[in-house]
C-alpha positions as CSV (number, residue, x, y, z in Angstrom):
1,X,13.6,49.0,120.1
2,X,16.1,48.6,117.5
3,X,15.2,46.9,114.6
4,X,16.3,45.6,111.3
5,X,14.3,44.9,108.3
6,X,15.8,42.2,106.2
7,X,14.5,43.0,102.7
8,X,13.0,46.5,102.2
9,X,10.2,45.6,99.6
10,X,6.5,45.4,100.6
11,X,6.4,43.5,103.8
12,X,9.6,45.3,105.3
13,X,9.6,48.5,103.8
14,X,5.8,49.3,105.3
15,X,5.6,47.4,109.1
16,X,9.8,48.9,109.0
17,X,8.4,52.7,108.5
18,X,5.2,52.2,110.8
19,X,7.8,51.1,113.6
20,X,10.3,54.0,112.5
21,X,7.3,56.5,112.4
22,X,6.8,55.2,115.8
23,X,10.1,55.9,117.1
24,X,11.9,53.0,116.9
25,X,15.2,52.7,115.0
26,X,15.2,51.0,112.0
27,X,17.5,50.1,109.5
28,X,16.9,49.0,105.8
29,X,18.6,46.2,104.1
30,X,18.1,46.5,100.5
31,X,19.9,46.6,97.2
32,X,20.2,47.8,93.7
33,X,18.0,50.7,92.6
34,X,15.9,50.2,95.6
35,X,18.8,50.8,98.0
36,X,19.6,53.8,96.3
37,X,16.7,55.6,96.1
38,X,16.2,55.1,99.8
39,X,19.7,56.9,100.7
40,X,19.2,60.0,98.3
41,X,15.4,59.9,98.7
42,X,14.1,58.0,101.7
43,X,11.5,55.9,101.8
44,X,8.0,56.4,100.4
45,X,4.8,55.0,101.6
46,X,1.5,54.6,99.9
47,X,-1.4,53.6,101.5
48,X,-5.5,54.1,102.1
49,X,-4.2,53.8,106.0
50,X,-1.9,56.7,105.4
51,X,1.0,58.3,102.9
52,X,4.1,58.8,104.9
53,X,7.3,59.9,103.6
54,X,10.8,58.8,106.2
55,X,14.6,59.9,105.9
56,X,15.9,56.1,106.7
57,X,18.9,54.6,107.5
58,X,19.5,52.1,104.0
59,X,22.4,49.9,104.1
60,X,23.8,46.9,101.8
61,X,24.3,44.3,104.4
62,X,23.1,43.2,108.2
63,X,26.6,44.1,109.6
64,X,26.7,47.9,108.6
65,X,23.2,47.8,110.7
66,X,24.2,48.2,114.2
67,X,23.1,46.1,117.1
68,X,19.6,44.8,116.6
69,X,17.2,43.3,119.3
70,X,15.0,42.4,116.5
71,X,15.2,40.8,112.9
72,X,12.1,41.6,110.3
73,X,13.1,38.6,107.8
74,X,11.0,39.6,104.8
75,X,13.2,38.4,101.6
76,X,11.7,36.3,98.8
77,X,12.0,32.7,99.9
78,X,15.0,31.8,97.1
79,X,17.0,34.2,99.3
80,X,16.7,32.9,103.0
81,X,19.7,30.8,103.2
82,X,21.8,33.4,102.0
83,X,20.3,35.9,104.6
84,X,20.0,33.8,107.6
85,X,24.5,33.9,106.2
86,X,24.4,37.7,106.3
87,X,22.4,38.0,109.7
88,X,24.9,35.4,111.2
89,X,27.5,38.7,112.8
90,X,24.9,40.4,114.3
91,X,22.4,38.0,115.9
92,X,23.5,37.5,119.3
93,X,22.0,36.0,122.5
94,X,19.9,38.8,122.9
95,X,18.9,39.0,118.9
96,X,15.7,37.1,117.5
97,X,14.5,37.0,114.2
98,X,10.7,36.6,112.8
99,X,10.7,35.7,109.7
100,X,7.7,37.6,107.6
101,X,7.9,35.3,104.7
102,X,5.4,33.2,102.2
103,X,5.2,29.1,103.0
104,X,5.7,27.2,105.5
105,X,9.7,25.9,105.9
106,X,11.7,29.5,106.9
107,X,11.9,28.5,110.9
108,X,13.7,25.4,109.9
109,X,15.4,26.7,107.5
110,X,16.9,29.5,109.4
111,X,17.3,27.8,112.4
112,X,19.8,25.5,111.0
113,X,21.8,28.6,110.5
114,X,21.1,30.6,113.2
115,X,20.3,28.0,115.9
116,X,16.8,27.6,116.7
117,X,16.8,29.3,119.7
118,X,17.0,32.5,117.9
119,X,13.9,31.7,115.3
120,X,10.5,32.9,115.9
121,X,8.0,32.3,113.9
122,X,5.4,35.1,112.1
123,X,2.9,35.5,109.3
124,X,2.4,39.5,107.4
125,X,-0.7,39.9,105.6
126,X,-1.2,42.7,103.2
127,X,-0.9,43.5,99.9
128,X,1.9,46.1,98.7
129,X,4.4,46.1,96.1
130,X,7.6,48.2,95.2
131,X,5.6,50.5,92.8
132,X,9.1,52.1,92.4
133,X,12.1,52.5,93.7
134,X,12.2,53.9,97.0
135,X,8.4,54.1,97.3
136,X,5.9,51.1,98.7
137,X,2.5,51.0,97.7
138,X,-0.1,49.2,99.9
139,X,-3.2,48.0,98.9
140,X,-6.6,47.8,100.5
141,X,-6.8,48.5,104.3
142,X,-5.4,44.8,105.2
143,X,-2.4,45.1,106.9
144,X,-1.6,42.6,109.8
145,X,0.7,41.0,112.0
146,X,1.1,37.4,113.3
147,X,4.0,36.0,115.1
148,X,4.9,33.8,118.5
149,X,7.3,32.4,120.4
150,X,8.5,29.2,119.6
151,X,10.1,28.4,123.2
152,X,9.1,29.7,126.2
153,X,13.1,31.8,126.6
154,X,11.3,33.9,123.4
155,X,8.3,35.3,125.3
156,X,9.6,38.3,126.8
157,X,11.0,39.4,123.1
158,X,7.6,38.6,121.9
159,X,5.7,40.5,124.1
160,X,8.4,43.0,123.8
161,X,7.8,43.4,119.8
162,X,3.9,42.7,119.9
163,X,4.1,46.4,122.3
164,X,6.1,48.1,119.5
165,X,3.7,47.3,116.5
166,X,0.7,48.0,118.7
167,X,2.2,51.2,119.6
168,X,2.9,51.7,115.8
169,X,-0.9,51.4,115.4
170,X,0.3,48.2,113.7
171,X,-2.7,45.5,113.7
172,X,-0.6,42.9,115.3
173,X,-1.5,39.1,117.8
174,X,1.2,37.2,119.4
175,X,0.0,33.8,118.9
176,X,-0.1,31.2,120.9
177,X,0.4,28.5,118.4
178,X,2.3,30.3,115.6
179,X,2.7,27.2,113.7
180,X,-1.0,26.6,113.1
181,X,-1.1,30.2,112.1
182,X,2.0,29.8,108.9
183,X,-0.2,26.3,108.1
184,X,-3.7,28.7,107.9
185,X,-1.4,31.5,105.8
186,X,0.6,28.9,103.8
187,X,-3.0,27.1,102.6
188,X,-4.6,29.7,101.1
189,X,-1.7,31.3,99.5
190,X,-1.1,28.4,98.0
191,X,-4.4,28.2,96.4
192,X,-4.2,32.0,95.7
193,X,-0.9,31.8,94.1
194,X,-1.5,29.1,91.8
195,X,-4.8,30.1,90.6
196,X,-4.0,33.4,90.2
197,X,-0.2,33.1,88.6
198,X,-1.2,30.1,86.5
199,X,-4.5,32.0,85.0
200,X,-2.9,35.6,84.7
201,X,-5.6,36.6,86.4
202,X,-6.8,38.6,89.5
203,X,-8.8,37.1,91.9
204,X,-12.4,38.6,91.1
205,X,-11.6,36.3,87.7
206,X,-10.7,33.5,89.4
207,X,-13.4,32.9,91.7
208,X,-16.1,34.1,89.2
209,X,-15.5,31.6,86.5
210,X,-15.8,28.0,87.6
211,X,-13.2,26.1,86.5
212,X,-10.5,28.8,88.0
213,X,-12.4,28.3,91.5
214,X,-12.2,24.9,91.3
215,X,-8.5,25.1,90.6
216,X,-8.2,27.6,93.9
217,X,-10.6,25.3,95.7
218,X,-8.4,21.4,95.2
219,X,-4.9,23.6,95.2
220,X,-5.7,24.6,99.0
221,X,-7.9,21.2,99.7
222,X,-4.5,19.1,98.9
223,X,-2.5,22.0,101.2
224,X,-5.2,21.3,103.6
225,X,-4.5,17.4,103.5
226,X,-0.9,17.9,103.7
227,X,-1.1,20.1,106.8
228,X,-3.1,17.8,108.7
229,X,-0.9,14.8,107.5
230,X,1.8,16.4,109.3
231,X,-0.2,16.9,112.2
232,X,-1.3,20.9,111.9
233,X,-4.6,21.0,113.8
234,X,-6.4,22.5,111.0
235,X,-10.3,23.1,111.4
236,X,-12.2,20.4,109.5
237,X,-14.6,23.1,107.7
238,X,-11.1,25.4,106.9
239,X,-11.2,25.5,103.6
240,X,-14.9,26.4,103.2
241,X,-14.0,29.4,105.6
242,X,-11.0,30.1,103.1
243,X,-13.6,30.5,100.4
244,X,-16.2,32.4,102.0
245,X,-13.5,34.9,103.0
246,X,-12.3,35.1,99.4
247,X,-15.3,36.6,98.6
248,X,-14.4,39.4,100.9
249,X,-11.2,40.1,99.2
250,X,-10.7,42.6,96.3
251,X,-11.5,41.7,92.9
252,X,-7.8,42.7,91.6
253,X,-5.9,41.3,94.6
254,X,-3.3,39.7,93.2
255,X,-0.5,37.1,95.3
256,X,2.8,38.2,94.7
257,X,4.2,35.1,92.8
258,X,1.7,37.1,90.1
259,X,3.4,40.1,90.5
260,X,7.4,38.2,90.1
261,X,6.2,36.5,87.1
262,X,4.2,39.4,85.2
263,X,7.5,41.6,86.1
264,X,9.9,38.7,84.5
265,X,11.5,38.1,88.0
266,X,12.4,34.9,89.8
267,X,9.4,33.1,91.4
268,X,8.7,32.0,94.9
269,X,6.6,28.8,93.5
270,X,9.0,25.8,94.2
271,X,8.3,26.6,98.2
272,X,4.6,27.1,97.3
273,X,3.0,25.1,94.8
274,X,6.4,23.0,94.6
275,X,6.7,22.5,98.1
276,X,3.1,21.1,98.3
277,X,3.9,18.3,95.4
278,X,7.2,17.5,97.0
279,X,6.2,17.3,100.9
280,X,2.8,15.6,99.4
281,X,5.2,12.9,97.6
282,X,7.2,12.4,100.7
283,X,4.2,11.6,103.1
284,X,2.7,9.4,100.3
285,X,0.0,11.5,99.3
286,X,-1.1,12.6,96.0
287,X,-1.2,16.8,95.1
288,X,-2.1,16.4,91.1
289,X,-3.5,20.0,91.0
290,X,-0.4,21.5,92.6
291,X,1.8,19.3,91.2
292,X,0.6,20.4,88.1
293,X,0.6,24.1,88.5
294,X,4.0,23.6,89.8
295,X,4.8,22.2,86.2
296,X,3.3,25.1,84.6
297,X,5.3,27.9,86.3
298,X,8.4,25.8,85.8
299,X,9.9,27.3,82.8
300,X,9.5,31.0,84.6
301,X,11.0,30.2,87.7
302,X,14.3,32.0,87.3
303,X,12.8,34.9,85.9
304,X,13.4,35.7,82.0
């Protein structure tokens, strides 16, 4: 299968060199130091599920890629208008792209681009970072898959890419109702993201001291509200699952939007914790906790 992977960092970088280990040809979309280091150095993966170290093919934009049957879309949220642009000369009939992305608005937002016909939808969950330029590190043993067709023309391309990750030894489901699945993703994350970013603090802090947990606790309860507001069919006991499995998670797991903001970079929060407030606000519901996190990370949005 040939495949792209649109943004080279955690997400991309590792599922794009499990596939490429695999067999598959892959290229690398990055930029800056990154890009570099994979041309002269290749691409470096860290992980308790296995170091691996790949010669890639690293390229600057979509078009130098090749024909693609397959689209990993795993940019920062701030960045998927502009890459749904940059995909736009080499997505053909025959091209789909999944985008591996945080919240819960990248289908629409690439479908109006792209067409909708060639949008899947998909969730990643793992915890990895750029640890340095060319090199990946993952952390814990989590590292999963999620993703579904959203028309019944996308099947075959699903089941298609669901036999390539499973042949990877990639944990990966085709779901059935993928939508349901970025609402169950987008909920916790939420809650993750805010507690986490707007304490400076890993998780094993957050859910020890009580007020922190609390914060997690109403920042996914109003997600929760939202979700079903729209009409997600999310379990009436979901959140109480969300917490019990929290308990399961690393005490330094940290969400990403920590990561951005500890590192001075741009945040993902205005389609996280923002997007909560504002979709909230526009179905006439109330999101004070989000709402208010949102206000706190305000000022570090666009990085220092």
């Amino acid at each position: 299968m040939r495949i792209v992977a649109l943004g080279a960092g955690g997400v991309g970088g590792y599922f794009g060199a499990r596939l490429q280990q695999a067999g598959h040809e892959l290229a690398f979309i990055a930029r800056g130091r990154h890009l570099e280091a994979l041309q002269k150095e290749g691409l470096s993966l860290k992980s308790p599920l296995g170091d691996l170290r790949l010669k890639v093919k690293a390229v600057a934009s979509p078009s130098d890629a090749g024909p693609v049957d397959v689209v990993l879309l795993a940019v920062k949220l701030w960045d998927t208008e502009s890459a749904a642009q940059q995909l736009r000369p080499i997505v053909g009939k025959n091209t789909f792209v999944i985008p591996f992305q945080n919240g819960v608005e990248s289908i629409d937002r690439l479908g109006r681009i792209l067409g909708p016909e060639r949008v899947m939808g998909g969730s990643a969950y793992i915890a990895t970072r750029i640890s340095a330029p060319g090199v990946i590190e993952h952390t814990g043993t989590m590292a999963r898959l999620r993703f579904g067709a959203l028309t019944p023309a996308q099947r075959p391309a699903a089941e298609g890419f669901l036999a390539a990750c499973r042949g990877a030894g990639i944990n990966a489901e085709m779901s059935e109702d993928i939508v349901l699945v970025n609402w169950e993703k987008f909920v916790f994350l939420v809650g993750l993201s805010g507690a986490t970013a707007v304490s400076r603090s890993p998780l094993g802090v957050v859910r020890a001291d009580p007020q922190l947990r609390w914060l997690f606790e109403q920042a996914m309860r109003e997600t929760w509200r939202l979700g079903r507001a729209r009409g997600v069919p999310l379990p009436e006991d979901f959140i109480e699952k969300q917490l019990a499995f929290a308990e399961t998670l690393p005490h330094e797991m940290r969400a990403s939007l920590l990561h951005d903001l500890e590192a001075g970079g741009k945040l993902e929060a205005p389609w996280l914790c923002g997007a909560v407030a504002r979709m909230s606000a526009e179905a006439g519901l109330e999101a004070p906790v989000n709402r208010t996190i949102y206000a706190a990370l305000r000022p570090y949005i666009d990085g220092r």
